[in-house]
Every structure is written in structure tokens, then in C-alpha cells.
N, C-alpha and C positions, 0 to 999 in steps of 0.2 A: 440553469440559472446563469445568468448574464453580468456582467461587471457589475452595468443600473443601476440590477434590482437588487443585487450583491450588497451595493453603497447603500440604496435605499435601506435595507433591515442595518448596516454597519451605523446609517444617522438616527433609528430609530432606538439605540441602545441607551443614546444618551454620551457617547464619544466626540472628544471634540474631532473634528473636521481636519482632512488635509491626511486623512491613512494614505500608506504603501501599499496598492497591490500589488502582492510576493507571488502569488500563483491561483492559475484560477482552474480546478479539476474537480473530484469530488466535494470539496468547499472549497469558498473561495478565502484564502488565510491574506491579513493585512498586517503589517507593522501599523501598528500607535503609542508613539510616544515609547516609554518601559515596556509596552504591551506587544503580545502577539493575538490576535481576534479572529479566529472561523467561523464562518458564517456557511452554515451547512443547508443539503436545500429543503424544499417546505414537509414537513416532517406529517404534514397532511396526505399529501400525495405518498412517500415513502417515511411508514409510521416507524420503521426500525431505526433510522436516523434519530432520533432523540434518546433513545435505548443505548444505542453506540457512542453518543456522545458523554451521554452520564458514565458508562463504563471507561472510556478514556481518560476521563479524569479522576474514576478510582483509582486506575491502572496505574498512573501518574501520583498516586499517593501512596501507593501498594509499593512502588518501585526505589520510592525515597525513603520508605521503614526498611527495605532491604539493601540499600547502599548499591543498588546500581544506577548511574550516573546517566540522565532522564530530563528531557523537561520536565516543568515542574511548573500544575496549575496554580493558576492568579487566583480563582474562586471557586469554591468547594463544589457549587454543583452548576450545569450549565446554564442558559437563558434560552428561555422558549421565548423567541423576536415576532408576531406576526407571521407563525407560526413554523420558524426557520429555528434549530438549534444553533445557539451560538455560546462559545467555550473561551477564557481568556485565559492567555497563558503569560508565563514571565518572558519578557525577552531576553535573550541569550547575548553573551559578551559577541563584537565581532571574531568570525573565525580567523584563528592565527593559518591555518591552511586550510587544503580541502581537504577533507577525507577519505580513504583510502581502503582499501580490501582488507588489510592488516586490523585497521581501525574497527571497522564492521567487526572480523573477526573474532577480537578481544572481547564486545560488548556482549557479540552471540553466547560466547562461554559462560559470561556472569549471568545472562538471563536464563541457559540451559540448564546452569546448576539449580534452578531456586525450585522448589516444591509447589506443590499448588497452592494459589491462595485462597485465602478467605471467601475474597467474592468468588461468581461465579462466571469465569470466561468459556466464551461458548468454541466448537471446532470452528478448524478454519474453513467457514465456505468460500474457499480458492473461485467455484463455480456459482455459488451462490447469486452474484452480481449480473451474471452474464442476460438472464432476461429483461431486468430491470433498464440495461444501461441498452439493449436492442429494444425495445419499446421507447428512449427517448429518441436513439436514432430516426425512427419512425422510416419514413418515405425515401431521407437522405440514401440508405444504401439498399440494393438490391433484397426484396425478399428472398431470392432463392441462397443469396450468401447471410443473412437472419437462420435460415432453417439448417444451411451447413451450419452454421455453431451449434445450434440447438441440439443437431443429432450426437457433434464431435462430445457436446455438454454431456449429454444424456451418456454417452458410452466411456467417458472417462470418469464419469462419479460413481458408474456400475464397478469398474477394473478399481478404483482404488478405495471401493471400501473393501476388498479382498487381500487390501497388501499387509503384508507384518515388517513391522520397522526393523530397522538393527540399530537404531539411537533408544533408549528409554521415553516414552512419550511424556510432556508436560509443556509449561508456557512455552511459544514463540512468538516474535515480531510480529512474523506473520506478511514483512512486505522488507525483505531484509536486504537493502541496498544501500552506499556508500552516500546516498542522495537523501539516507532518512539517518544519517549521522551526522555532527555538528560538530567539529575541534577545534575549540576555544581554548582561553587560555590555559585553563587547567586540566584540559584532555578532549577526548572525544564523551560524546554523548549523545544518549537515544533520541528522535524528534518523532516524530510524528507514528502515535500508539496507540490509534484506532482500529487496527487490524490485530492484536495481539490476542492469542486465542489458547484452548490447551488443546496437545493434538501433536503430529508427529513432527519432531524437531527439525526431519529432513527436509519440511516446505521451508525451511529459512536456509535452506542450505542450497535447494535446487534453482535457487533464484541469483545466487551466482554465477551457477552450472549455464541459467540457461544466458545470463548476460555473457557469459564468454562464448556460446555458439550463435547468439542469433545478435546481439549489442556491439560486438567488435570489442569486448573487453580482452584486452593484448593475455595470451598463456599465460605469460611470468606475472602478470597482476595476481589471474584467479588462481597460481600455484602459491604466492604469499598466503592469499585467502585460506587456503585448504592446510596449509604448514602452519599459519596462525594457530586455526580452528585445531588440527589434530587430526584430521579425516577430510577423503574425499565422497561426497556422494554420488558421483558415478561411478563408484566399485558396489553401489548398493544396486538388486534389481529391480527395484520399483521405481526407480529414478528416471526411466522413459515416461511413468502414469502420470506422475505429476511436472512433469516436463509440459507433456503433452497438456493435462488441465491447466496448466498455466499460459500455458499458449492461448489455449483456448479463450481465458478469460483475459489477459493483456488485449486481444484482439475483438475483443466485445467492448472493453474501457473505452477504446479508439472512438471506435464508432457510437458512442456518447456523440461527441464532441463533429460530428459529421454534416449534421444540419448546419452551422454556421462557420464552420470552417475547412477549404478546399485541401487544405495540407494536413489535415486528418485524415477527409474521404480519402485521398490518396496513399495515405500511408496504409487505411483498413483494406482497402483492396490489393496494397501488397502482399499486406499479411496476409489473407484471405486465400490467395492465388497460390503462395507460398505453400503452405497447408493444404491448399488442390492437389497441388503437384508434390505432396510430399517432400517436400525439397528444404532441408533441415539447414543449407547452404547460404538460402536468401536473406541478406541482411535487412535485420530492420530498425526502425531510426527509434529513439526513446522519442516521447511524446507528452 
């Protein structure tokens, strides 16, 4: 989905005219007015997308009966646009700074305490995305680097349904980075809770792990992170599997986005290469 057709369903809702576009990846999210507006893609072609979006905005109500500090949906259940889901959220005060590994931290602990809820959040399929988002690639990137992910898919969702945690398993983010926290005036808060799943608490923790090996996030940030939290998860041994699946599925995201833009195909093929060569060293760019 393309900015266009993006605006297209965003004037189809019935919003007035003149939205922000904030970011355009899995949806495309606009500032309007008070409002925040995703516009998710055609829930025809990918029928899970309408599923994911009505549980986002439970989650987002789930989150505000338990006092952890969350956005917080504008309408109870989403809109199905011309067959796009679309979710409106409150807009959030400007941030008084950016947030920070510390930040992240503190929110992980109040989500890792809570018990399962009511509804029902599914595990995290970390790998789950990786065909989906290699069939929009299509043509853009090499088949033979298509079928490297597939095998890497295929052999890391075999090794980590064998793992045993050493966290207690129950809710996580599920995508837990300093870029999905907001610190406004009266603290930090969770953003974007489409990915929050039940399932082993160490995917929100290996996603720090791996921004500090592969992101160039500086040691003394991701040592705040882990003295925050309480634990490091690279003293746990499954924390190469999903190291490793995460890898795999960051690098599948990419190449989304590979048909219309050259500074993705080239970042997919570093990752790609990277991962050839085993080479845990080669840095790669957020995207």
C-alpha cells in the first residue's frame, strides 16, 4: 500500500483533509487533528489484518483497566474502509524527550507482571510474517535470497518450539523498542500494540539484545536496559533461536518495501549477505 491509496481509504472515512503522514510500513499511521488514524492494508488480500486490528484495540482497553500507561483507543471497535482496517487512536501530548532503554524497561516490568487476560492473545509469530511480506516483494529481490529465508524460517521455528524459558511465560509487546514508547508529559508510554501476544517474555527482551549487536545501540544504553529490567537475556541459552528468528523476520520486513524503494533493496541484500556469511558483525541500518 502506497501513500495514494493510503489517503484514498484515510478521505474515505469521512476525516477532514490535510492528515500527517507519521510513517508508512505495516500501516500507514496519520496524525488528524486530536487524532491518530491507521490505515491497515486490504484486509481482503491479508484476512488476519482485521482480526489484529479489533485485538489491538482490546489490548488498548485491557491495558487502561490494568494501569499500564498505553495509548488509548478513540473508538471501540475498528472500521472496515473499502476493505482496509482502520483504528483511531487518541493523540498523545508532544514528547517532552525521546525515549530511552531505561524508559522501555520500566513499561516491560508493568506489562510482564499482569496475568493473562480475558481476551484472547495469540503467540508471537516472530516468523509468522516472513512469507507474507516475501510474496509482496515479489520479483524486486532475488529468488534464491526468497528461499534462503524460507529455509532460515523453517529451521528456527523448528529449534524454538524446543526452548524452555527461564522468564515465567504470559503477555509481551511483542516488538519492544525505545521507538514504540512515547515520553510525554507525564511519563513514558506504550505505542504501538499490535504485536502483543502471550508467549515467552524473552522475545521482548532479545529485541534489545539484538539492537545492541546488529543497530549500533552504544553497551552502556543496552546495560541501563538490562539493570532497569532486572536481567540480561543473553545469560539465557535460547537467546541465539530467537536472536536468530528475529533476524530472520526483520530481514523479510525489509524486503516488503523492496519493489518501490532502492534503499530498502539495498539494505535487504545486506542483511541477506550478512546472514550468508554468518557474520553477526555487519551492521545494519533500522528501516
Amino acid at each position: 500500500m502506497d501513500e495514494v491509496r493510503a489517503r484514498e481509504i484515510l478521505a474515505a472515512t469521512g476525516l477532514p483533509d490535510g492528515a500527517e503522514l507519521l510513517s508508512l510500513g505495516e500501516n500507514a499511521v496519520f496524525a488528524a487533528g486530536e487524532l491518530i488514524v491507521k490505515v491497515g492494508r486490504n484486509a481482503e488480500d491479508h484476512p488476519e489484518l482485521l482480526d489484529r486490528a479489533r485485538r489491538e484495540v482490546a489490548i488498548a482497553s485491557w491495558l487502561a483497566e490494568s494501569g499500564v500507561p498505553a495509548v488509548r483507543a478513540a473508538e471501540p471497535h475498528p472500521r472496515s474502509v473499502e476493505g482496509h482496517p482502520v483504528t483511531l487512536w487518541h493523540r498523545l501530548p508532544e514528547a517532552v524527550r525521546p525515549a530511552g532503554p531505561g524508559d522501555l524497561a520500566s513499561l516491560l516490568r508493568l506489562v510482564h507482571a499482569l496475568p493473562a487476560p480475558d481476551l484472547t492473545l495469540p503467540r508471537r509469530e516472530l516468523l509468522g510474517g516472513v512469507e507474507r511480506w516475501l510474496r509482496i516483494a515479489g520479483d524486486a529481490i532475488d529468488p534464491a535470497d526468497a528461499d534462503f529465508l524460507r529455509g532460515r524460517r523453517d529451521g528456527f521455528a523448528g529449534a524454538a518450539a524446543s526452548l524452555t524459558p527461564h522468564l515465567p511465560p504470559g503477555p509481551i509487546h511483542g516488538d519492544a523498542l525505545p521507538r514504540n514508547v512515547h515520553v510525554g508529559p507525564r511519563g513514558p508510554v506504550l505505542v504501538d500494540l499490535e504485536t502483543f501476544s502471550m508467549d515467552f517474555r524473552e522475545h521482548d527482551l532479545v529485541v534489545m539484545a539484538l539492537s545492541r549487536d546488529r543497530y549500533g545501540l552504544p553497551a552502556e544504553a543496552y546495560d541501563t536496559f538490562t539493570t532497569s529490567y532486572g536481567w540480561d537475556v543473553r545469560a539465557w541459552p535460547g537467546c541465539p533461536v530467537l536472536r536468530g528468528a528475529r533476524e530472520t523476520a526483520s530481514c523479510a520486513w525489509v524486503a516488503q518495501h523492496a519493489p518501490t524503494n532502492p534503499q530498502a533493496l539495498a539494505e535487504f541484500r545486506r542483511r541477506v549477505a550478512s546472514l550468508r556469511d554468518d557474520d553477526p558483525e555487519v551492521r545494519w541500518y533500522p528501516f
